[in-house]
C-alpha positions, 0 to 999 in steps of 0.5 A, a space after each residue: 450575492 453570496 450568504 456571507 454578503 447578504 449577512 448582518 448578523 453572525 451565527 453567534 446573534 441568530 442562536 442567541 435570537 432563538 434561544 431567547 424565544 424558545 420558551 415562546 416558540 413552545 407555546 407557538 407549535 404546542 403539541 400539534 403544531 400552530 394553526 398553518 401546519 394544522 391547516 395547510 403544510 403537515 398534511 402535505 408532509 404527513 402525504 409525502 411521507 407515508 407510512 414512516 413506521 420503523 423507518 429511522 429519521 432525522 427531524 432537522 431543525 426540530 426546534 421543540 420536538 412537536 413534529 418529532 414527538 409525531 413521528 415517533 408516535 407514528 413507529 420511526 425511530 427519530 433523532 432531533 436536531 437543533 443548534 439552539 440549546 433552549 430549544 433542546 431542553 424544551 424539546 427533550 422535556 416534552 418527549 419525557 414528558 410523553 414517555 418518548 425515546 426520541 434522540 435530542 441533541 444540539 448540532 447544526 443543520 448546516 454541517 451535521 457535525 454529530 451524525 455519520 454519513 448514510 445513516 438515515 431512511 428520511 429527513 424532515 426539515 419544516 419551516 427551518 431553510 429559511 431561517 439558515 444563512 448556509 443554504 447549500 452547506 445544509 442541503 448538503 449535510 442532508 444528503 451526506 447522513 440519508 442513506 442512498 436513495 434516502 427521502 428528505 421532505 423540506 417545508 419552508 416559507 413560500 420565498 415569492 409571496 412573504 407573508 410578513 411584508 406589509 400588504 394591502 387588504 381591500 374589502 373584497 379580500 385582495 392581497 398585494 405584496 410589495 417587494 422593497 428589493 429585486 425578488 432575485 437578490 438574496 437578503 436577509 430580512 427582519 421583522 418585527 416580533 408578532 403575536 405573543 413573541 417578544 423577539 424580531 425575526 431574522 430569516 434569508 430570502 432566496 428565489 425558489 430557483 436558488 432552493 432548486 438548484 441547491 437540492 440538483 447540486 447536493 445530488 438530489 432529484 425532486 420527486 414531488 412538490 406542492 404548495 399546501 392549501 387548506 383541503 375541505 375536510 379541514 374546512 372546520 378546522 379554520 377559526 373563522 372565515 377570514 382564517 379560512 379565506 386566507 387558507 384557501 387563497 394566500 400560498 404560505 409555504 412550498 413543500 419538496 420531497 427529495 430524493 437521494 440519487 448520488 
């Protein structure tokens, strides 16, 4: 099943679901990215990429900059990218905020219309492939703007266990998930707002060798790959135990680090 298939809703009604929980989506990833990056995924990231001082990267999909604002903290000259204009208002007023010199501006992560090939030593790109309904047109922007043998680290949600599909809960803290159609179809999926948003959700699933065969296609070798956990040093961390036990057991998120061969 092609993305254009799988879709009911044009690009048009997915930028106008992001710009209107811009605002929330701020107070979701604060300065320091919500309590699953904390505790589970940026470590891997922040693993993956090493020291990125004087390095020039591109935060894809960088929503309000948190991780952008990271990064140029930590010496690489960063540009951010976002097809949502609420979101780069908010991320442009952070990093002033800071006194950052962080380039923001709109464009989409699925052509990179605005930016020259071979220009960037690495890409980050977390938690936004997900949410794209061209897959293989992003995957292929990626490669087009690194540089050769240029990184790019992708964190998405883990495409075999969703973690906004109802589930069964017993005592002893057994999950079930349950799948409403085949895993192997691709679909796009709608949830119901959460916690302090106030909009749906609408994102598209794919199986993992979707993603893989994607990364192989765009000229990519996969150089690493984890499913983040929570690590005992950031035990702590965790607000209570039942966060805890969900940390260490439940397999939110993948995380690749690519690198560029053709």
């Amino acid at each position: 099943m092609t993305e254009e298939i799988m879709a009911n809703l044009d690009d048009k009604e997915i930028l106008e679901l992001w710009d209107n929980r811009a605002r929330d989506w701020d107070i979701q990833v604060g300065e320091d990215g919500d309590s699953n990056r904390i505790l589970n995924s940026d470590p891997v990231l922040w693993s993956f990429a090493g020291n990125v001082a004087g390095l020039s990267v591109l935060d894809a999909g960088c929503g309000t900059g948190y991780l952008a604002r990271q990064l140029c903290l930590k010496g690489a000259s960063v540009t951010g990218i976002d097809f949502s204009p609420q979101m780069i208002e908010i991320a442009q007023f952070r990093a002033s905020q800071n006194n950052l010199d962080i380039d923001f501006h709109l464009d989409s992560c699925t052509e990179l219309k605005s930016l020259p090939d071979e220009q960037f030593d690495m890409i980050v790109s977390n938690y936004v492939l997900m949410d794209l309904l061209d897959l293989e047109g992003a995957i292929r922007a990626f490669n087009r703007v690194l540089k050769p043998s240029g990184v790019a680290i992708l964190v998405f949600s883990h495409p075999c266990f969703p973690q906004g599909s109802p589930t069964t809960v017993n005592e002893d803290g057994t999950v079930f998930y349950g799948w409403a159609s085949s895993y192997f179809e691709r679909t796009q999926c709608n949830e119901q707002p959460w916690n302090h948003f106030t909009t749906p959700f609408i994102w598209f699933h794919r199986p993992l060798c979707d993603y893989w065969k994607a990364f192989k296609a765009a000229g990519f070798s996969v150089d690493e790959f984890e499913e983040p956990r929570i690590t005992p040093e950031r035990y702590h961390l965790a607000e209570n135990d039942r966060k805890l036990f969900k940390c260490k057991t439940l397999p939110y998120s993948v995380v690749f680090k690519l690198l560029k061969v053709k």
